[in-house]
N, C-alpha and C positions, 0 to 999 in steps of 0.2 A: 504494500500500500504506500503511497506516494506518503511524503512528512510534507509536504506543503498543505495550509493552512487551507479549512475546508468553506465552504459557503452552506450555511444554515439553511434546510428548506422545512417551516414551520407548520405542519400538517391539520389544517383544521375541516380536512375531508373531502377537498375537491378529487369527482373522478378524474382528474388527471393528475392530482397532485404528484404522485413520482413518477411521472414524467418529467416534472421540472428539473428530480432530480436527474432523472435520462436523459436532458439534453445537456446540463450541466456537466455531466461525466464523458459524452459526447463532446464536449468543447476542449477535455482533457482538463479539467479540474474536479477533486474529489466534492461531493455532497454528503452530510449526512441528515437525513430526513428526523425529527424529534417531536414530540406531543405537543397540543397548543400549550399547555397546563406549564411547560417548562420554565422555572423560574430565570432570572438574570444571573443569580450565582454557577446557576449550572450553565448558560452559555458564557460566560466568561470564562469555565474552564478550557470549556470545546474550544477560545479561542479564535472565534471564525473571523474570516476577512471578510462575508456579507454575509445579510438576512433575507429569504424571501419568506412571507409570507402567503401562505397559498389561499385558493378559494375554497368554497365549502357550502352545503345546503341552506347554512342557517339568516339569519338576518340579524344585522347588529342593534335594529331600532326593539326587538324584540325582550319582554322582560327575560331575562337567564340567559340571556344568546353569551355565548361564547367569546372568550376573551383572551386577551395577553397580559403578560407581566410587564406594564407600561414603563416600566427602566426602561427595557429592550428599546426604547428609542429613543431613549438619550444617553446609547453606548458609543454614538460617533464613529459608526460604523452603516458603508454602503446600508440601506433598507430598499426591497422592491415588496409592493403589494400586489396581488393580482387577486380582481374578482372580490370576493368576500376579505381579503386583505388589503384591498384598494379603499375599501369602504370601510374597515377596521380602522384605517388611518386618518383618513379623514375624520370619521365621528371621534378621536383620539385627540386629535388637534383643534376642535373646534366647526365641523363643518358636518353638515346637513347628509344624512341619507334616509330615503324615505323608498315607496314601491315605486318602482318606473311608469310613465305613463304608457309605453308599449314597452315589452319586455322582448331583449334580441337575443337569440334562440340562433346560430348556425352563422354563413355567411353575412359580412359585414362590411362596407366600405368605410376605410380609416382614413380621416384628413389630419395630416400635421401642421400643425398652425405654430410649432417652434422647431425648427428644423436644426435647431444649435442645442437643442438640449443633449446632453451629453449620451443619455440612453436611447437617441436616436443618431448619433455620430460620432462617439467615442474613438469605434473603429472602423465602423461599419456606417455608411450614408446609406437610411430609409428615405425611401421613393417619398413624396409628400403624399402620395396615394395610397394605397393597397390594399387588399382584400384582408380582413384580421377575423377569427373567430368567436362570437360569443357565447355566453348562453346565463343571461341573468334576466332575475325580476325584478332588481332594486338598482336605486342609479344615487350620485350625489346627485344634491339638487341645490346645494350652497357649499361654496370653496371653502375649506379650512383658512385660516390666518398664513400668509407667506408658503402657501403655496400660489402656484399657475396652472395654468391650462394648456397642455401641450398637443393634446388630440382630443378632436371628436366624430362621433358619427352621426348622422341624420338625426337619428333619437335620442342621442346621447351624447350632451355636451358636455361633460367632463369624462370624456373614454381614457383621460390617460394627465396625469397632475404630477409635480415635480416641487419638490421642495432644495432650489438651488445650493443653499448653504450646508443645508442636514446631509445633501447627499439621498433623500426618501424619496421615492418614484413610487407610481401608483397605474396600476393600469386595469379597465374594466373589465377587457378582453382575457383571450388565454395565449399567449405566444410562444406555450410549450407545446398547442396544438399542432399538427403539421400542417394543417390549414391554412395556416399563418401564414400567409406569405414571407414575412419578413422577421417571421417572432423568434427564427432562430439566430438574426444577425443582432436581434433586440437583447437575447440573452448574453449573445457572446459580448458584446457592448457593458451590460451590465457584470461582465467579468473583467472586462479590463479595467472598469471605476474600481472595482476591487481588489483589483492588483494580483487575482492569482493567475499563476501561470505553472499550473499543476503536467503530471505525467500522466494521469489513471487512463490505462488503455485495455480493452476486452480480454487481453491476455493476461493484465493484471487479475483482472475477477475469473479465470479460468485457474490460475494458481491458488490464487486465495480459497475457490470453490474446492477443488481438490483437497486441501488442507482440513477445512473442514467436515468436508465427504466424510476423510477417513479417521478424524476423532470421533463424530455421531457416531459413524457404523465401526467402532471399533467391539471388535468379538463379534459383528453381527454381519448378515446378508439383508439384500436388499430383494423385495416380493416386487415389480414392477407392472403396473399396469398399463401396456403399450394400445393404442389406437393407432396410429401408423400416420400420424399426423407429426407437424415439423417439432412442437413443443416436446411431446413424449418420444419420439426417434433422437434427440438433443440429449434429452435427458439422459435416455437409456445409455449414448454412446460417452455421457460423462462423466455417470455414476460405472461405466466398466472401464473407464480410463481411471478411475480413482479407486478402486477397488478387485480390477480383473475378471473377467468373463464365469470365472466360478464362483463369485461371490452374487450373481446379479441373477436375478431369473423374471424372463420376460414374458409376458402373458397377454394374448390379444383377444378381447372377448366379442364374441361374435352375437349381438344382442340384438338382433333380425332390424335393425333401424339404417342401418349402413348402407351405403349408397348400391349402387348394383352392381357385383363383381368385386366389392374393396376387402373384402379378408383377404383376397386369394391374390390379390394386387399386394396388402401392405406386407402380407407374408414375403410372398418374391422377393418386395423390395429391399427389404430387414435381410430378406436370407443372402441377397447381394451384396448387402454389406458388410456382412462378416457376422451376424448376430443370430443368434437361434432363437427361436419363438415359439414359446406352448399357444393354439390356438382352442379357445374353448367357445362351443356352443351353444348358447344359452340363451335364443331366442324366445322357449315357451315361457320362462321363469318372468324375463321382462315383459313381454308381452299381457304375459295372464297378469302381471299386478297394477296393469295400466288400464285395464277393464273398468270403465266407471268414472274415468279419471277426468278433469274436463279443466281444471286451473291449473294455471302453467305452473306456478311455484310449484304445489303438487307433486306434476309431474317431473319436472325435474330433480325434488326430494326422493319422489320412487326409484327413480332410473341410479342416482345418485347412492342410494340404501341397498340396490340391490346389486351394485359393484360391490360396495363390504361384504356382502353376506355373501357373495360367489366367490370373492378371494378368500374367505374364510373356509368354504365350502373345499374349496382347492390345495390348500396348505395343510388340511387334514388329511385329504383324500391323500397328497402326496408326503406324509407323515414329517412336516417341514415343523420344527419344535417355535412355538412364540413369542417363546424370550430371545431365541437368537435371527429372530427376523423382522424389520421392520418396512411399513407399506411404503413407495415408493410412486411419487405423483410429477407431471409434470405440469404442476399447473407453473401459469405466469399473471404478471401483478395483471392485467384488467380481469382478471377471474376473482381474484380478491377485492377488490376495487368496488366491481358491480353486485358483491355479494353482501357488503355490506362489512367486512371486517376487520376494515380499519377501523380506529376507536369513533371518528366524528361521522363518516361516509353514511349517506342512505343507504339502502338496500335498493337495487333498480331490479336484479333478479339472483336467485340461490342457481350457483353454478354446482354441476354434481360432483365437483371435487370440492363444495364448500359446504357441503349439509351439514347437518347438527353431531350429528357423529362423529365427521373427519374433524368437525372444530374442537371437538372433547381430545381428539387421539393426538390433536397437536397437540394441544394441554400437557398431553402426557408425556408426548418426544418420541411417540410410535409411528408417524411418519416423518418421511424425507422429502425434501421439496428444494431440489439445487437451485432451479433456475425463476423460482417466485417472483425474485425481484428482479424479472428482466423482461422488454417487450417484447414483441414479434422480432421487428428489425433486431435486436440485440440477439433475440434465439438463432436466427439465422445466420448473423456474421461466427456466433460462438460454433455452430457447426459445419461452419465453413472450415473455422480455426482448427477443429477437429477433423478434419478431414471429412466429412461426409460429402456425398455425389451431390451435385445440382440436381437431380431426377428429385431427391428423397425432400430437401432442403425449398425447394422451391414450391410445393405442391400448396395449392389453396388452402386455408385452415379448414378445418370443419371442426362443428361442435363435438365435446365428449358424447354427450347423450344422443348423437348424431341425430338420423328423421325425426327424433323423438319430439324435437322442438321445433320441426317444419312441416309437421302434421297437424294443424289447430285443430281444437276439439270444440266441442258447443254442446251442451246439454241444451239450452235453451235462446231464442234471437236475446239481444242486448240491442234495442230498440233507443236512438236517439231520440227523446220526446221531441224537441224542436228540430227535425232533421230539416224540413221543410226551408222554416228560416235561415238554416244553417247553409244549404243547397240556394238561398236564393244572394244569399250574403256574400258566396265563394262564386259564383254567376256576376256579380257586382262587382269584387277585385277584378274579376278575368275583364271584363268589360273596360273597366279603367284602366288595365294595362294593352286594351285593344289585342284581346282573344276571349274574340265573341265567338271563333270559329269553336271552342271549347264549350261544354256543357259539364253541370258537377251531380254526383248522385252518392251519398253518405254510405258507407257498410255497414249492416247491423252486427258487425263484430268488432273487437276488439285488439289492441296488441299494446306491450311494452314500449313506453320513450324513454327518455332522460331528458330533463329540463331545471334550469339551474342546478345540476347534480341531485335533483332528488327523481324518484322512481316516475312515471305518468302511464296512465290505463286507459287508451282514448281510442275514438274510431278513426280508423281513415276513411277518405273523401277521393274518389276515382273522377278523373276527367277525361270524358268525352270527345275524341274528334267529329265533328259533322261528318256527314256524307262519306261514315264505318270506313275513314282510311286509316292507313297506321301509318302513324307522323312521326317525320323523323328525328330520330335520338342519336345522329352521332355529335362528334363537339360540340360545334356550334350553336345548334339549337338544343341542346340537352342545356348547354348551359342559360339559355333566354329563358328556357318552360323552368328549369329547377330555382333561378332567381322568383319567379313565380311562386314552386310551389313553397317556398321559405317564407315568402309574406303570409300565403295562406295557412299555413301552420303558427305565423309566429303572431297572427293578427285574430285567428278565432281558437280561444281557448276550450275550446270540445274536441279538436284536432291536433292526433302529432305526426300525420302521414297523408302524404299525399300521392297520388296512384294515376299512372296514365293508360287506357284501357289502350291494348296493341291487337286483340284479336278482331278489328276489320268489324264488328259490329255495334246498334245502337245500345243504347242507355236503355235498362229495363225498367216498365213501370215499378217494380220494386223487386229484390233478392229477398229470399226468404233463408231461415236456417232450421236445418233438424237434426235432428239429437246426432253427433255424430263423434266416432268414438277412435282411439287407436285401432285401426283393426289391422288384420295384412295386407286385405284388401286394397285400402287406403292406402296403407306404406307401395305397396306396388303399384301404385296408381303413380304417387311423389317418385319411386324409384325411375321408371319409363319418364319422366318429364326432366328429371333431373341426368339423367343419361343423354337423353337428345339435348340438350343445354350443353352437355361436358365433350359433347363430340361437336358440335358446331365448334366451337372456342378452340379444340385443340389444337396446337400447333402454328394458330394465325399469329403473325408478327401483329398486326393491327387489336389485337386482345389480351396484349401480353400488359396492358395496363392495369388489368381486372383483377385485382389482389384475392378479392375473393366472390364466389357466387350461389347465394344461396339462393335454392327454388322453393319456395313456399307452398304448401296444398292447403286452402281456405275453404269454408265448411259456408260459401254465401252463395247460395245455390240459385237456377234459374230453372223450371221443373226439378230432374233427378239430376241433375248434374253441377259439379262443384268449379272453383276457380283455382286458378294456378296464380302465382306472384312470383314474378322474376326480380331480383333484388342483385344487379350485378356493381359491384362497387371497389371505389378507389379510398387504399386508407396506408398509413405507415406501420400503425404500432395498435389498431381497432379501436384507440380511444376518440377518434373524429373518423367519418366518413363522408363519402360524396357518392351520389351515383355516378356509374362509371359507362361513358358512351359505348351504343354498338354497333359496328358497320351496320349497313341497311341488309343487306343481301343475308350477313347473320341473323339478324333478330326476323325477317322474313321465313327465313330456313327454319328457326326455332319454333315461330309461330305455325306455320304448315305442318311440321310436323305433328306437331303435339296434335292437332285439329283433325289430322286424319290418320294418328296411331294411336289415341288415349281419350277414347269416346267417353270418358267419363267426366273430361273436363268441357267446361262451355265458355268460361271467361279466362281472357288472360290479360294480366295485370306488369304493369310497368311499375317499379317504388322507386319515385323521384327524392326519398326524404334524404337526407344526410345525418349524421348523426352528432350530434343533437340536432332536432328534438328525435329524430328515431334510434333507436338501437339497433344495432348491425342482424342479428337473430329479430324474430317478431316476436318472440317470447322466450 
């Protein structure tokens, strides 16, 4: 670990809060992330050469909201707020935060209106322009004492405040987003006010990982639950670089939700790398306890419950003793993040490596979790570093719980009482942005957002082309209709998705929904739609944008027949997303096919959202 002097990232719960520390470590200086509650004596140990303080669900005008040890800013030492620390500091100093009168939710155009301020040109000259991320409900609405105004946006006139002398910056956005156009030149800026000029590089934390690998598992083996995805193939090949191919045992469960053909894919590809893999079968077990099951948490707690109790199930059968094994996960921080457990974080959804179970076994020290604290992009450079193939390294994420969560269920419609109004309000944006060629019609179903870091349960709203064409979605215009669908989302709070219909026909007097359940039926239904998706895409140079794609099966039927939701998107590390364009001649291919090899689907859906306010998964 580097001895240069760290920069403080002050956790008061934003989902992306370590990210900040990820780009910070990314710029080659070390971070250490620490609790709001943190007194002044104890960061004066740590010493730090700056403070960020991060965002978080909560609100400061709130009785109990959450706080700092107000020394912390008057240690004379660099300060950045971001989000709920931007507004921390202000109400700190004397300045007003109250609810926003429009809350900005996703893309943003940022004006700088001081282009000398230090954390806009340090090192790095920000454009007076650019695209910056947000996702708040609260704004200042009067400036603290000796601060300024150094950026704002349409909605939000103090997006970004500077207390010259203190050295305290404030910004409303997030610029550890990758969204950001410019947030990662804004950080590195805020590291040169800071004076470090750190080493910390990915092979740092491959050593240091190692080290620790084999103090936890010292006298013990590791039980590994592989899925044949980039996090858990990372893992697998880090915990046997740290511990030896006979200390590690890999287990790929075959839980009937997986895509079509992928055991017999992840297998090959494991067994080309050098790694041996027990494959087990166990699609009645998860299937039968997802009978009935109809709320996402739910299910993702079942799918989640019944990974424990099959590796349990397995360590017996293959008489592996308990005190000398422990379980072996590859999660990474947005799974922790969205599951709610960090100390301030909401919950936006329980990931099935974060149920109530796995949270006790941490407790205990009974699992292994190497690469937790690292994103996507960090998984994949570290098994780069390890040698793993591009083939293995580079493959789409998919969820642990796999179809599990792109199979929606409905016991019963979830009926917008004002859909009507709703539909005639998002008819009235389209019109004043002159796309009247557009018509809107509400889903009486539901899905997972995120909006100012806390969880949202809302419907999405499909638009219409006239005269059943299917409009185009590559660059250009994907990017004119998603500026769009961002007002509409971030302008009527009953919506956090917006949807563009691509199967060539009209708007129905109304969807209807019935009771409709995990079956196999279903999963084979999402499997055949999700295979014709994976095979258009393969190998185009023009697709290789598409980070990941997930196909959705929706239970919002027109007679007997259900919709499909194509969700193909552009993200770095899955704490921000965008929808991601697709040639015309693909998403035609995709659309024909499904329409005349998967008679069970009748609508097919575009998700224009990004994320925030939507979540990359729809539950």
């Amino acid at each position: 670990m580097s001895n240069t002097q760290a920069i403080i990232i002050i956790d008061f719960g934003s989902q992306s809060m370590h990210l900040l520390a990820n780009k910070i470590r990314n710029l080659g200086a070390h971070s250490i992330i620490v609790q709001s509650d943190i007194t002044v004596e104890k960061v004066k140990e740590i010493n730090p050469a700056g403070i960020i303080i991060s965002g978080g669900p909560d609100s400061v005008y709130l009785e109990n909201s959450l706080s700092i040890d107000t020394e912390i800013f008057e240690l004379g030492i660099p300060i950045l707020g971001v989000c709920y620390g931007h507004n921390l500091i202000a109400d700190y100093f004397g300045g007003t935060v109250q609810p926003a009168k429009i809350g900005e939710y996703g893309k943003v155009e940022l004006s700088i209106c001081n282009e000398n301020s230090e954390i806009f040109s340090k090192k790095n000259k920000i454009a007076q322009k650019s695209i910056t991320w947000m996702t708040h409900g609260d704004e200042i609405s009067e400036l603290p004492e000796n601060f300024t105004i150094i950026a704002s946006t349409n909605d939000c006139k103090i997006a970004a405040m500077e207390n010259t002398e203190k050295k305290i910056f404030g910004f409303q956005y997030h610029p550890e987003l990758s969204h950001s156009e410019y947030g990662v030149e804004m950080l590195e800026n805020f590291v040169e006010i800071c004076g470090v000029s750190g080493s910390w590089t990915l092979k740092d934390f491959i050593d240091e990982e190692i080290l620790k690998i084999q103090k936890q598992c010292e006298g013990k083996k590791v039980f590994l639950l592989v899925s044949g995805g980039v996090d858990s193939s990372v893992c697998f090949a880090l915990l046997t670089k740290a511990l030896g191919k006979e200390r590690v045992f890999g287990c790929l469960v075959d839980h009937g939700m997986m895509r079509l053909n992928e055991a017999k894919e992840v297998t090959e590809m494991l067994s080309e790398a050098g790694f041996a893999l027990h494959t087990e079968e166990a699609s009645e077990k998860f299937l039968g306890n997802l009978v009935g099951v109809f709320n996402p948490e739910e299910k993702r707690n079942s799918i989640g419950n019944d990974f424990l109790e099959l590796q349990a199930e397995i360590a017996e059968r293959m008489n592996l003793n308990p005190n000398e094994w422990l379980l072996g996960q590859g999660t990474i921080y947005p799974d922790t993040i969205e599951s709610g457990a960090t100390k301030n974080s909401d919950k936006i959804k329980t990931h099935h490596n974060r149920v109530e179970r796995i949270q006790v076994m941490i407790e205990k020290g009974l699992i292994i979790e190497p690469i937790v604290d690292l994103y996507k992009d960090e998984v994949r450079k570290v098994g780069t570093l390890l040698g793993l193939s591009d083939k293995l390294i580079s493959r789409h994420p998919f969820p642990g719980p796999g179809l599990g969560v792109r199979v929606l269920c409905a016991e019963t419609e979830n009926v917008l009482e004002n859909q009507y109004t709703i539909e005639q309000q998002v008819n009235t944006l389209l019109a004043e942005t002159n796309n009247t060629h557009l018509s809107a019609k509400v889903l009486p179903i539901k899905s997972v957002g995120v909006e100012g870091d806390k969880r949202s349960y809302k419907h999405p709203i499909v638009l219409y082309p006239e005269n059943n064409t299917i409009i185009d979605l590559t660059s250009e215009n994907l990017e004119i209709i998603g500026d769009i669908a961002s007002t509409i989302a971030n302008t009527i709070p009953e919506l956090n998705r917006v949807l563009m219909s691509v199967s060539g026909k009209n708007a129905p007097e109304s969807f209807t929904v019935q009771r409709s359940e995990m079956t196999k039926q279903r999963i084979v239904t999402l499997q055949k739609c999700d295979a014709i998706v994976r095979n258009a895409i393969y190998g185009r140079d023009d697709c290789a944008h598409i980070w990941q794609f997930p196909v959705v099966l929706a239970p919002a039927y027109i007679g007997n027949k259900e919709a499909i939701i194509l969700r193909p998107i552009e993200s770095e590390n899955a704490m921000t997303a965008i929808a991601a364009p697709l040639p015309t001649d693909v998403l035609e291919k995709i659309v024909s096919e499904i329409q005349n090899e998967v008679p069970e689907i009748e609508s097919i859906f575009y998700d224009l959202t990004g994320k925030p306010p939507g979540t990359i998964e729809w539950e």
